[in-house]
C-alpha positions as CSV (number, residue, x, y, z in Angstrom):
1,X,3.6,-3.2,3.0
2,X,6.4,-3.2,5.2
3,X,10.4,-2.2,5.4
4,X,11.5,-5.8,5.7
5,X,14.8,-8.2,4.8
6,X,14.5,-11.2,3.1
7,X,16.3,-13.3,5.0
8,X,16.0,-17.1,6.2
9,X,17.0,-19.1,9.1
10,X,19.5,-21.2,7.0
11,X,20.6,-17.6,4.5
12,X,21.4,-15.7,8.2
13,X,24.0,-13.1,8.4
14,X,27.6,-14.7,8.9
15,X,27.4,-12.7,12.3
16,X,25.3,-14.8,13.4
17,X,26.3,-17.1,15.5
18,X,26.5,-21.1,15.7
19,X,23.7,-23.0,17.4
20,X,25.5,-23.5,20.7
21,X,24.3,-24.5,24.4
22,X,21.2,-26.4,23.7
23,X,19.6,-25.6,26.9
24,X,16.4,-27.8,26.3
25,X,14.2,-29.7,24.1
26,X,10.9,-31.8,24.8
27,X,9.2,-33.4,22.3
28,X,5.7,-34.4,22.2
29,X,3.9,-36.8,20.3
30,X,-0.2,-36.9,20.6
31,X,-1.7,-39.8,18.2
32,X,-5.7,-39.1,18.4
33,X,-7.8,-40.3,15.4
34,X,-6.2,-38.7,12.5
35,X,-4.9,-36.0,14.5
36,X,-0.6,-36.0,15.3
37,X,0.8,-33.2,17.1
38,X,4.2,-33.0,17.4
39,X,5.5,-29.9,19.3
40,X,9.4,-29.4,19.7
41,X,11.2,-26.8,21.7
42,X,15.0,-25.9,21.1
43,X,16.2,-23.4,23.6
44,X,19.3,-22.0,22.0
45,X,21.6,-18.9,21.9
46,X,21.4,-18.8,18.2
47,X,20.8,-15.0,18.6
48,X,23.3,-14.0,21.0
49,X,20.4,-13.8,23.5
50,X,20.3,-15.4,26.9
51,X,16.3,-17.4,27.3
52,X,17.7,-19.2,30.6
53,X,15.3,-17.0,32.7
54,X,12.9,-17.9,30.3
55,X,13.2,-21.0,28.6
56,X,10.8,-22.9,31.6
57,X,7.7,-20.4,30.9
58,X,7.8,-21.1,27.1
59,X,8.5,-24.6,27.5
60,X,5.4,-24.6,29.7
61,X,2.8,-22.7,27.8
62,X,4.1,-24.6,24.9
63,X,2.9,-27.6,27.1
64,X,-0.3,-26.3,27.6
65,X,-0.9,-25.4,24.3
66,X,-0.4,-28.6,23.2
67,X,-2.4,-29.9,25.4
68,X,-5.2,-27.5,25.2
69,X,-5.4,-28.5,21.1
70,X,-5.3,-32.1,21.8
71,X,-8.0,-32.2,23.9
72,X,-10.0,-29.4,22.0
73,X,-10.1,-31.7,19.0
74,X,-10.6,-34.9,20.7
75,X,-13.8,-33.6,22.5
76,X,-15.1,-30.7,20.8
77,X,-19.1,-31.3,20.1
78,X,-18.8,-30.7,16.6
79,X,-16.0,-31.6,13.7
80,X,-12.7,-29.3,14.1
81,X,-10.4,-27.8,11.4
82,X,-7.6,-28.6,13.1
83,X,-5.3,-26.5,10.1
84,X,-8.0,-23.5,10.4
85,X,-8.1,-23.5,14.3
86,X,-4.0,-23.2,14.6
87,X,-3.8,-20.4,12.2
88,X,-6.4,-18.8,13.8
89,X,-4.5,-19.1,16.7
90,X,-1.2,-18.3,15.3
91,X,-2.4,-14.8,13.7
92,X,-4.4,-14.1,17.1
93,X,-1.0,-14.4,19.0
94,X,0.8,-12.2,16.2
95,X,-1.9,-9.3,15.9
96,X,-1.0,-9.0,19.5
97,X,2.3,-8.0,18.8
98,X,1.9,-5.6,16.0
99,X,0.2,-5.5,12.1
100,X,3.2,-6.3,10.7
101,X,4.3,-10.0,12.6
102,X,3.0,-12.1,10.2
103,X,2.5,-15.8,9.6
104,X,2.4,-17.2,5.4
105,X,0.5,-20.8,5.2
106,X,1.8,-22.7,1.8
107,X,-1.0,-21.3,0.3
108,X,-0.4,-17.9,0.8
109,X,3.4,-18.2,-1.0
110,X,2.5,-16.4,-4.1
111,X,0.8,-13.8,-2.6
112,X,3.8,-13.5,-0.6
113,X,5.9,-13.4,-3.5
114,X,4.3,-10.7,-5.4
115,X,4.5,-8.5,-2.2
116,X,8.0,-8.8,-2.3
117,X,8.9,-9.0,-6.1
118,X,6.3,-7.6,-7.9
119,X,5.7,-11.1,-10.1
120,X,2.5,-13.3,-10.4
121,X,1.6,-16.2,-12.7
122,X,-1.2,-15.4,-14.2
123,X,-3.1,-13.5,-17.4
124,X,-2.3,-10.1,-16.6
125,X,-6.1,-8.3,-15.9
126,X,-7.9,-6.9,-13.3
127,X,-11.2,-8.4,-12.7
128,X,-13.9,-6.6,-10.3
129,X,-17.5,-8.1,-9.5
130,X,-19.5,-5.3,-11.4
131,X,-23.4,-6.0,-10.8
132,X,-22.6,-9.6,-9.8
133,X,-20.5,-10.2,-13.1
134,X,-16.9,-10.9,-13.2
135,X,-15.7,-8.0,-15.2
136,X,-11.8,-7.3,-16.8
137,X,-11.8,-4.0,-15.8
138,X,-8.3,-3.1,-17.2
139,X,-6.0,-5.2,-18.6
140,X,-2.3,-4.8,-18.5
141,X,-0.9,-4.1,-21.9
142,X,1.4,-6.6,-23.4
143,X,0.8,-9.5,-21.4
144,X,-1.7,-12.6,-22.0
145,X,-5.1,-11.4,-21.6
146,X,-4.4,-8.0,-23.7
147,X,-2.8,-10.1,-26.4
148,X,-5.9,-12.5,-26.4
149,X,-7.9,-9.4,-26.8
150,X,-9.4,-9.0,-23.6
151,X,-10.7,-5.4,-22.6
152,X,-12.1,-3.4,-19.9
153,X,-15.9,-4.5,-19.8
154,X,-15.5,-8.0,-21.1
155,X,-17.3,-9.9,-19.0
156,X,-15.5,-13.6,-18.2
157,X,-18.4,-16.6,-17.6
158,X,-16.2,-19.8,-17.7
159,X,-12.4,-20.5,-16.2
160,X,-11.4,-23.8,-17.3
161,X,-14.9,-24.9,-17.9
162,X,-15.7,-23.8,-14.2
163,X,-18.7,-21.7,-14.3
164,X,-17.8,-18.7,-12.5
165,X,-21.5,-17.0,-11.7
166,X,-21.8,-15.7,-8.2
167,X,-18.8,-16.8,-7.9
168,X,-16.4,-14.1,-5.7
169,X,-13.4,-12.6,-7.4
170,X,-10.8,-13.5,-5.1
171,X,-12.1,-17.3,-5.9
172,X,-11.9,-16.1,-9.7
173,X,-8.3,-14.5,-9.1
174,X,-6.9,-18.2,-7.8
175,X,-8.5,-19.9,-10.8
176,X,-6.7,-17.2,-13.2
177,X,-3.4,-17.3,-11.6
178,X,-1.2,-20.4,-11.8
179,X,2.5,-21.4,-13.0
180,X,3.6,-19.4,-15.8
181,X,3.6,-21.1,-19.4
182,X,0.4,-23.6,-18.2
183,X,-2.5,-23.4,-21.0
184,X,-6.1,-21.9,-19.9
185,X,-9.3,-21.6,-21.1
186,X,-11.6,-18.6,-20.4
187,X,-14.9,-18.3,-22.1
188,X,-16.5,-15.1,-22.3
189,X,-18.4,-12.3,-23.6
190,X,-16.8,-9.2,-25.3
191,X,-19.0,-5.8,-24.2
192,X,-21.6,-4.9,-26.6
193,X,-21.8,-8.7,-27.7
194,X,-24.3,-11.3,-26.6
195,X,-22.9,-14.4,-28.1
196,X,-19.9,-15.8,-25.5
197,X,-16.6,-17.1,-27.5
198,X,-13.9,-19.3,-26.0
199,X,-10.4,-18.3,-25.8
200,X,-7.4,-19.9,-25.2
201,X,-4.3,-18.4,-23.7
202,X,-0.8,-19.3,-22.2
203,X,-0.2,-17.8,-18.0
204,X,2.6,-15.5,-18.2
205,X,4.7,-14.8,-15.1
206,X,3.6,-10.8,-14.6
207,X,5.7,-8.3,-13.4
208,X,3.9,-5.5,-12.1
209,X,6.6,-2.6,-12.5
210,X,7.2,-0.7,-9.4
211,X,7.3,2.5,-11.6
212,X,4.0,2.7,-13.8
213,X,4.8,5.9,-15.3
214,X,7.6,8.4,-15.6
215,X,7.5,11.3,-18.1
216,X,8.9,15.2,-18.9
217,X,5.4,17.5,-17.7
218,X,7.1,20.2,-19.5
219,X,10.3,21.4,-20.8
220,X,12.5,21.2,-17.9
221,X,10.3,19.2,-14.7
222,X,10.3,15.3,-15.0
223,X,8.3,13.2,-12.8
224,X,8.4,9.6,-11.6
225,X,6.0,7.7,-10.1
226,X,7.0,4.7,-7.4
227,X,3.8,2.5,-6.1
228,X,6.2,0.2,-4.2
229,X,9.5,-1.3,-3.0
230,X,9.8,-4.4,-4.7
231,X,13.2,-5.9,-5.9
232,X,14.8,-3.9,-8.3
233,X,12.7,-1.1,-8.3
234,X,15.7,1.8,-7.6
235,X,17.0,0.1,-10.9
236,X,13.5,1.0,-12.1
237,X,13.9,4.3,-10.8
238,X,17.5,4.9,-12.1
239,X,16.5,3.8,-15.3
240,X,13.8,6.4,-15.2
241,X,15.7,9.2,-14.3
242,X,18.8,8.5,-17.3
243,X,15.7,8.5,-20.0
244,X,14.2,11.8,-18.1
245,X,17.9,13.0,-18.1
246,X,18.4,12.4,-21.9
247,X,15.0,14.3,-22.4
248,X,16.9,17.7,-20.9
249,X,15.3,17.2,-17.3
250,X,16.3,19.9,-15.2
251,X,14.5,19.2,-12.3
252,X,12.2,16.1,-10.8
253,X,9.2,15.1,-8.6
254,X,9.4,11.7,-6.8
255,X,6.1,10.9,-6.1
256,X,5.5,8.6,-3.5
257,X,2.0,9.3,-2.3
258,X,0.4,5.9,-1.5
259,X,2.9,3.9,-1.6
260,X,3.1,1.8,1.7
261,X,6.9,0.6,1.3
262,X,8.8,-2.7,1.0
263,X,12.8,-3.6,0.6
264,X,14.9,-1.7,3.2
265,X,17.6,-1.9,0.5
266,X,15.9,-0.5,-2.2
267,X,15.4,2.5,-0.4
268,X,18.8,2.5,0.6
269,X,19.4,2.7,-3.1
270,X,16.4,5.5,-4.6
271,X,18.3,7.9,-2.2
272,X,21.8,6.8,-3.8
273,X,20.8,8.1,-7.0
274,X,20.7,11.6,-5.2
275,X,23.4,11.4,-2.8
276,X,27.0,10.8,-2.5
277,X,28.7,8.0,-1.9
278,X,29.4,6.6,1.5
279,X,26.3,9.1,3.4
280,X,24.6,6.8,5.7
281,X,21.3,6.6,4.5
282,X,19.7,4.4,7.4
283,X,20.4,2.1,10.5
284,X,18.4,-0.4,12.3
285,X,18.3,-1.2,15.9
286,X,16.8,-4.5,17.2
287,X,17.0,-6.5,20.7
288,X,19.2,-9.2,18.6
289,X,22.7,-7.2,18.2
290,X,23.0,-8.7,14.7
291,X,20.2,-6.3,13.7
292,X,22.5,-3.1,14.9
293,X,23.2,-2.2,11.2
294,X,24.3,0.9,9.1
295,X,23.3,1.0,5.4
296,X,25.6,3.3,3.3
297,X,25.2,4.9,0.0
298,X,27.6,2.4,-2.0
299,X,27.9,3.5,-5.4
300,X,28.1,6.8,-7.1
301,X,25.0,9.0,-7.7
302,X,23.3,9.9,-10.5
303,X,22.5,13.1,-10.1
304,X,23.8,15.6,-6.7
305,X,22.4,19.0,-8.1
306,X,18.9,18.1,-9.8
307,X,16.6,20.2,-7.8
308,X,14.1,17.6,-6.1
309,X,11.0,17.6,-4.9
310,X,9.4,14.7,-3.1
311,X,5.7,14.1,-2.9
312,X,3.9,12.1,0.2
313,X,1.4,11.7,1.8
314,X,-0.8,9.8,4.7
315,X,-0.3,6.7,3.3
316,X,3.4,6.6,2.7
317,X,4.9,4.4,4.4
318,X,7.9,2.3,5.8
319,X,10.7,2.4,2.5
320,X,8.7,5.4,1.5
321,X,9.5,7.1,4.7
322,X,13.3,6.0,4.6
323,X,13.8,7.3,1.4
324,X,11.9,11.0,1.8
325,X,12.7,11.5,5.6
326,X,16.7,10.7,4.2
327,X,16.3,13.4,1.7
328,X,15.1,15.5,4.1
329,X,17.7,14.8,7.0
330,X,20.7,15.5,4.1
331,X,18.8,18.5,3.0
332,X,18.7,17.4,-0.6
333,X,14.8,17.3,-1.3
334,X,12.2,19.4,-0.3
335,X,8.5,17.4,1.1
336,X,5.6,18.4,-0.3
337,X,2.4,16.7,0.7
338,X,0.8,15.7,4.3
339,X,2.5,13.8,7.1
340,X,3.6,10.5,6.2
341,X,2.3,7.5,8.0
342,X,4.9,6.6,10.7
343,X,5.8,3.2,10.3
344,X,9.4,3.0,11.4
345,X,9.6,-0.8,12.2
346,X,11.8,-3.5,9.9
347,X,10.7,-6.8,9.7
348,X,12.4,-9.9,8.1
349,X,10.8,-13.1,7.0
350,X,12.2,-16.5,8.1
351,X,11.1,-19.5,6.9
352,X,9.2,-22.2,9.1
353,X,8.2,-26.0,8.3
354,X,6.1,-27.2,5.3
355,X,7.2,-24.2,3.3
356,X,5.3,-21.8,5.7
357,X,7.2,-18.4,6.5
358,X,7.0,-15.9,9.4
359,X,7.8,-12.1,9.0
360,X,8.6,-10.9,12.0
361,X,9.2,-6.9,13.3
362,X,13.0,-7.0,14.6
363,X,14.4,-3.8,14.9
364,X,13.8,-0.1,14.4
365,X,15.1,2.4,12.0
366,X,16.5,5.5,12.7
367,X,16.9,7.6,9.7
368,X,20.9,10.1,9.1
369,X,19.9,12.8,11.7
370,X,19.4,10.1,14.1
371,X,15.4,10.1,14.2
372,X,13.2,7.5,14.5
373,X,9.5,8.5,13.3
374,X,7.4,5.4,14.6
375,X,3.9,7.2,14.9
376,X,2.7,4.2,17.2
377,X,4.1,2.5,20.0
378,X,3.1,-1.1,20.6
379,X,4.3,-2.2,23.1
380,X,2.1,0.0,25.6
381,X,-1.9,-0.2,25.0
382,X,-4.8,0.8,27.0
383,X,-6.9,-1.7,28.7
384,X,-9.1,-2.2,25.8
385,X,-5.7,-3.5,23.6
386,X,-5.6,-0.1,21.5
387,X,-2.4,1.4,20.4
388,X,-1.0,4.6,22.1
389,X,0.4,7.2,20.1
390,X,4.1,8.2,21.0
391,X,3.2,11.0,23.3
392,X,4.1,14.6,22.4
393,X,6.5,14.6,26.1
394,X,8.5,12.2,24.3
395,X,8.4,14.0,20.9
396,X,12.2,14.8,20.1
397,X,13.6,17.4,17.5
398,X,16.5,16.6,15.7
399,X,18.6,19.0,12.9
400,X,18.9,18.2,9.1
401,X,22.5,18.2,7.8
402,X,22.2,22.1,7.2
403,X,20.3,22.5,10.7
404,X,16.7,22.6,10.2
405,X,14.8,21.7,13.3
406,X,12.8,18.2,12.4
407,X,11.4,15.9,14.8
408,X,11.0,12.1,15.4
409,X,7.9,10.1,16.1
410,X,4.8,10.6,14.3
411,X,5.7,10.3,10.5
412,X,7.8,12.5,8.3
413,X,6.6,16.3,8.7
414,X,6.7,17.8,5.4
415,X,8.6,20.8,4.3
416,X,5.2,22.3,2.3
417,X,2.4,21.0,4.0
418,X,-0.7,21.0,1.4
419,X,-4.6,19.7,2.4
420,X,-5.8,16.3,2.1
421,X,-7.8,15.8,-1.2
422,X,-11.4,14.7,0.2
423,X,-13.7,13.5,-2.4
424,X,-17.3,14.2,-2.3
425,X,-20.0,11.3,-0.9
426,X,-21.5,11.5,-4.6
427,X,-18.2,10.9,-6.5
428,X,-17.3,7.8,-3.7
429,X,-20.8,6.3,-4.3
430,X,-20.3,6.3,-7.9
431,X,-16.6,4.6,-7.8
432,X,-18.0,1.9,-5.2
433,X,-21.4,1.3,-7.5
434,X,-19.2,1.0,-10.6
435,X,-21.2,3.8,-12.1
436,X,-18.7,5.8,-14.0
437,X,-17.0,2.3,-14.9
438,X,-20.6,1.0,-16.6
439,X,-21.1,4.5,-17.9
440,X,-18.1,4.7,-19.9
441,X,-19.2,1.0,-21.2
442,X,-22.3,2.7,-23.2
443,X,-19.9,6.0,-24.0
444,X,-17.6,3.1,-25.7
445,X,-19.9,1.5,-27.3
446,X,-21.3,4.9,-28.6
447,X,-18.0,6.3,-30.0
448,X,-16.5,3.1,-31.4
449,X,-13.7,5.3,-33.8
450,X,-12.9,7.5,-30.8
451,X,-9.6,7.6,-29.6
452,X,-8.9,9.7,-26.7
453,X,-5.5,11.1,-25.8
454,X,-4.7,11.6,-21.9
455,X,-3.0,15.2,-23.0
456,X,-6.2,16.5,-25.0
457,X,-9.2,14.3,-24.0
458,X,-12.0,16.5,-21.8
459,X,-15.5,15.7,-21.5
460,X,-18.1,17.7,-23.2
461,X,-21.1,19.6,-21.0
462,X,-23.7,17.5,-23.0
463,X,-21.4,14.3,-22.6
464,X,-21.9,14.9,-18.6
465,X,-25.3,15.6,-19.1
466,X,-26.1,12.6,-20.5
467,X,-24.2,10.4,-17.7
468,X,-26.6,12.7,-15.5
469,X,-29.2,10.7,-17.5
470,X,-27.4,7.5,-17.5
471,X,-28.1,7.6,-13.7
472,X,-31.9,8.5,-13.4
473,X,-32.5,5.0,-13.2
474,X,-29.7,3.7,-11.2
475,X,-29.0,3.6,-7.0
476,X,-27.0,6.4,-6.1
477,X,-28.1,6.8,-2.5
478,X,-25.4,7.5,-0.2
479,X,-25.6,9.3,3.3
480,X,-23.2,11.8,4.5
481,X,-22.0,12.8,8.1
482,X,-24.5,15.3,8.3
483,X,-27.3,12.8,7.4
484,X,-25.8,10.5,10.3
485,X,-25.7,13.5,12.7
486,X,-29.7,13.9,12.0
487,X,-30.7,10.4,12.9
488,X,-28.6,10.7,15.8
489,X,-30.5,14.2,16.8
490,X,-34.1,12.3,16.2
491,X,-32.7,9.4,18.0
492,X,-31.2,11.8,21.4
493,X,-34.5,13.9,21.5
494,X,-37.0,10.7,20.9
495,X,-35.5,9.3,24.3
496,X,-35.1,13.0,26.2
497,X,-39.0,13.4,25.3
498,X,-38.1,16.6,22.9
499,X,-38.7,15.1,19.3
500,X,-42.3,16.2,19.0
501,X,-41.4,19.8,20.1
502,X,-39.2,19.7,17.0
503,X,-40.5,17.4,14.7
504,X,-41.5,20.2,11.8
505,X,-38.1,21.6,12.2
506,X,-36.5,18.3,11.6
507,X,-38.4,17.2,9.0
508,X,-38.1,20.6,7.0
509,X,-34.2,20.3,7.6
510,X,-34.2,16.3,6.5
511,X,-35.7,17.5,3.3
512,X,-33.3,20.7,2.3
513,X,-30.3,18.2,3.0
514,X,-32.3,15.6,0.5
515,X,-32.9,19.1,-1.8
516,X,-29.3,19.5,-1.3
517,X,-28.0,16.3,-2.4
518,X,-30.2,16.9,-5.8
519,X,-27.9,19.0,-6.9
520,X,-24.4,17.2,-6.0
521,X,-24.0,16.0,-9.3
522,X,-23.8,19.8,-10.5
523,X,-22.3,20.8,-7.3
524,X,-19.0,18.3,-7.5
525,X,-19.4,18.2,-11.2
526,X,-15.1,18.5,-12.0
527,X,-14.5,16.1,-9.7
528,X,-16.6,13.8,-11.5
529,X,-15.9,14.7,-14.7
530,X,-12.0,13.9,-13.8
531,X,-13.1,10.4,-13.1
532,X,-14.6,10.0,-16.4
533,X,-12.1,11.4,-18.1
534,X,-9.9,9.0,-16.9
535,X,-11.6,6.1,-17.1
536,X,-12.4,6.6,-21.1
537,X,-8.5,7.7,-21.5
538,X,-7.8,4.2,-20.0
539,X,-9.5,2.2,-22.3
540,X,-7.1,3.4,-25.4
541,X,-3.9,3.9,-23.1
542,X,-4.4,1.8,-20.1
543,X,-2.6,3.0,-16.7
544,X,-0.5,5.7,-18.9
545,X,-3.4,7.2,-20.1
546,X,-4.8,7.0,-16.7
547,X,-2.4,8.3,-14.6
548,X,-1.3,11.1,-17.4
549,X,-5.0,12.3,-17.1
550,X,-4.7,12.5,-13.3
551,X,-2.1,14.7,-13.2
552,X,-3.2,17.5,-15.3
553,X,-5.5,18.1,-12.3
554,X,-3.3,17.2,-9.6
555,X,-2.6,20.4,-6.8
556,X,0.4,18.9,-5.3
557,X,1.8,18.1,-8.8
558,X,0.9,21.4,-9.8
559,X,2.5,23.3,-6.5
560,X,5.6,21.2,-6.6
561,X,6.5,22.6,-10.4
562,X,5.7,26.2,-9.0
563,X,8.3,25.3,-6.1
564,X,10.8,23.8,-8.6
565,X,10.4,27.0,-11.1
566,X,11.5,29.1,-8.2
567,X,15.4,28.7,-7.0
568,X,15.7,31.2,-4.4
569,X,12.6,29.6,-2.9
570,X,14.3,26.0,-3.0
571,X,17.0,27.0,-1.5
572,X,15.5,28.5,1.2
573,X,13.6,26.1,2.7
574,X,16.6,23.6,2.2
575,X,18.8,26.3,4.6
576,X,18.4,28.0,7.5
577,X,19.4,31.1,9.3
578,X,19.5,29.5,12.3
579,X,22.5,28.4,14.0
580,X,22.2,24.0,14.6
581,X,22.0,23.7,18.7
582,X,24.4,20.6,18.5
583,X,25.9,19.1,15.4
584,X,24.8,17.2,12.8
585,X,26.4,13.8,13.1
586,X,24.8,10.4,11.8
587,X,26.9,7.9,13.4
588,X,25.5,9.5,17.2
589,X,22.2,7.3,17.5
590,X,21.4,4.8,19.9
């Protein structure tokens, strides 16, 4: 998700200015079957921009374009899709640009909408094809399908009397979703029963909260977990911290590891709670002047002395990457995790006829020391169209408020740099295959009265013996780099005339790697076990239970409240004995 502004052509900044100097418009009309094209081109200065040098080469590829699609649907040999052919074209043009310029058809509106507010119409469940059955793997507690009953493992055979067999799920996920308060009729067949029942239940609009969890993980250390930037979620956040506050919370993790952004202003916000009023938190730079913007901490904070630790990680993103790389320019958190993503690009969505919409990338930000960290530049790429890196002659450093030495351009570095978590080739095959998911299907149905707490539940040895059992008869074959690299060897010395030399060799190796593999179920065994233990939580306390399970094994969780337990170890990596080179100063950017 990206940093963007929700902001329309007719909701634009009073800065704007008034449509003036029309420079040219041609309209034309092409009447071919059932096919009218009507292209119009208005050449203004709406922006503040000057397009007299090149209002003739639009005009004219607008021309040929027109004409192109004219005559491409009067002659083609087959029947066009006139709708599918211009959005093919119209996202080609885009991903030319960058990922992020993106065009919305009417049809995509609700997705839209629930990237930006976090709200659906719909029942409130998860569904996932799970050996060609449309499953509920977890439904959302207190909304329509968990009040109807519905429960990971049901399996749904009927939407509205629309037999759903075979069918794909993202078909399945527009026949469940629809205006909130409209009736619909789901038939299907609770796990562990044969017999299918009908059930009737009322669409809801969902919101999906922006933080699933927040709790105390022990006496003094609160945590909060944000998965996105959608509206109001720093009033999510604030809320969070107050309760956590009331609870004695002395000191707090902000864990924003996956979360690939959203609202620029929401991030403005998160990093309000922690700072004081009237610190620049972020500005924006774009080719349109209106988009040369300072966004200032407007209210007073929360909290200016909590000790704070924030967690990323590769795949934090845009608002993620405001709000960490602010706390890290005003020296008031510390970064634990790996680099972040480097998205530093702000888009804003305009709407276009017949309630289409177009986000479109219109400035950078730079972040209070003045940095921007855009890990990719777009608008250089090699001569097969791929994206160059910011190189490392154009890498910057910058200094934090207190004068630690950061730099621009590839991400936010953090303070406490900790390793990737890889999962095992075994463990990923068994997510993918829904193994552990069916698994803990049978365990249910095994241990009806069970009810498993995320801060006690563990697995038992023979419990993970028996899943080993559960998957004698199931397909668990996966290959594995080295695997690749072997075909690849057999492959290089078949064509060099060598294989035959070597073929005993090989063949022994192929089959201590196969050996190998054997025993991965024993050799990645807590991993695994995790993954169950989650899962079963789930079904009795749904993403709580998940995510509390998670973190009892979680490294970076586990480093950050060792960091937080130690002041003089805080403090020191938030200070420096060296003297800044030049001043920190905010407003000193562009």
């Amino acid at each position: 998700m990206d940093v963007y502004s929700i902001v329309s052509k007719k909701h634009t900044s009073g800065n704007f200015k008034q449509i003036n100097n029309c420079i040219f418009i041609v309209t034309k009309t092409f009447i071919m079957k059932k096919y009218i094209v009507i292209a119009t081109l208005c050449i203004v200065s709406v922006f503040g921009f000057n397009f007299s040098q090149d209002y003739f080469e639009v005009s004219k590829n607008l021309d040929i374009f027109n004409t192109l699609y004219r005559e491409l649907n009067i002659a083609y040999v087959d029947e066009t899709k006139p709708g599918q052919l211009m959005k093919t074209g119209i996202e080609a043009m885009l991903a030319s640009l960058d990922p992020y310029t993106n065009y919305y058809t009417e049809n995509d509106i609700e997705d839209y909408k629930y990237m930006t507010t976090g709200e659906y119409g719909g029942i409130g469940a998860l569904i996932q094809d799970v050996n060609k059955k449309i499953t509920v793997t977890e439904p959302y507690e207190g909304f329509a399908a968990y009040k109807a009953g519905l429960r990971a493992g049901d399996e749904i055979i009927e939407v509205n009397g629309v037999n759903v067999t075979n069918k794909k799920t993202d078909d399945i996920t527009g026949l469940l979703k629809g205006q909130a308060g409209t009736p619909i009729k789901l038939k299907i067949t609770h796990l562990g029963q044969s017999a299918p029942v009908e059930i009737n239940l009322i669409r809801e609009e969902i919101k999906v909260k922006a933080v699933p969890y927040y709790n105390m993980l022990n006496s003094e250390v609160g945590y909060i977990k944000l998965t996105s930037f959608t509206d109001n979620c720093s009033g999510e956040v604030k809320e969070a911290l107050l309760k956590l506050k009331e609870k004695n919370c002395k000191s707090l993790i902000l864990d924003l590891r996956g979360n690939p952004g959203g609202l620029l202003h929401e991030a403005v916000n998160i990093v309000n709670l922690f700072v004081d009023k009237g610190n620049e938190v972020v500005s924006t730079k774009g080719k349109v002047k209106d988009w040369d913007k300072h966004y200032m901490s407007l209210y007073s904070p929360v909290d200016l002395q909590m000790p704070l630790v924030v967690l990323v990680d590769n795949n934090s993103a845009s608002a993620s990457e405001i709000v960490s790389g602010a706390l890290q320019d005003l020296d008031r958190a510390v970064i634990i995790g790996q680099r972040s993503y480097g998205k530093g690009l702000v888009q804003q969505t305009r709407d276009l006829t017949y309630n289409t919409k177009l986000k479109v990338t219109v400035a950078k930000y730079y972040i209070p020391s003045g940095r921007c960290i855009q890990a990719l530049d777009y608008t250089h790429k090699d001569e097969d169209g791929r994206v160059e890196k910011v190189p490392d002659s154009l890498i910057t450093a910058f200094k934090t408020k207190n004068g630690r030495t950061i730099y621009d351009g590839a991400g936010i570095l953090p303070d406490f740099k900790t390793d990737q978590v890889k999962y095992s080739n075994i463990l990923v095959t068994l997510l993918t295959k829904n193994h552990i998911f069916t698994y803990v299907n049978t365990y249910m149905l095994k241990y009806p009265q069970l009810l498993a707490k995320a801060e006690s539940f563990q697995l038992a040895d023979e419990d993970y013996n028996e899943f080993i059992d559960y998957l004698k008869d199931k397909n668990i074959t996966y290959k594995t780099q080295s695997d690749f690299a072997l075909e690849d060897l057999k492959e290089d010395a078949s064509n060099e005339k060598y294989y035959e030399s070597i073929k005993a060799e090989y063949e022994a190796l192929v089959n201590k790697m196969a050996a190998n593999k054997k025993d991965d179920l024993m050799r990645f065994k807590p991993e695994i076990k995790q993954f169950i233990e989650e899962e079963i939580v789930a079904r009795f306390q749904f993403q709580k239970g998940r995510i509390e399970t998670a973190l009892r094994y979680d490294a970076e969780v586990i480093e950050a409240k060792k960091l937080l337990g130690d002041s003089p170890k805080m403090k020191s990596i938030l200070t420096t004995i060296e003297k800044p080179t030049k001043p920190f100063n905010p407003n000193k950017r562009f």
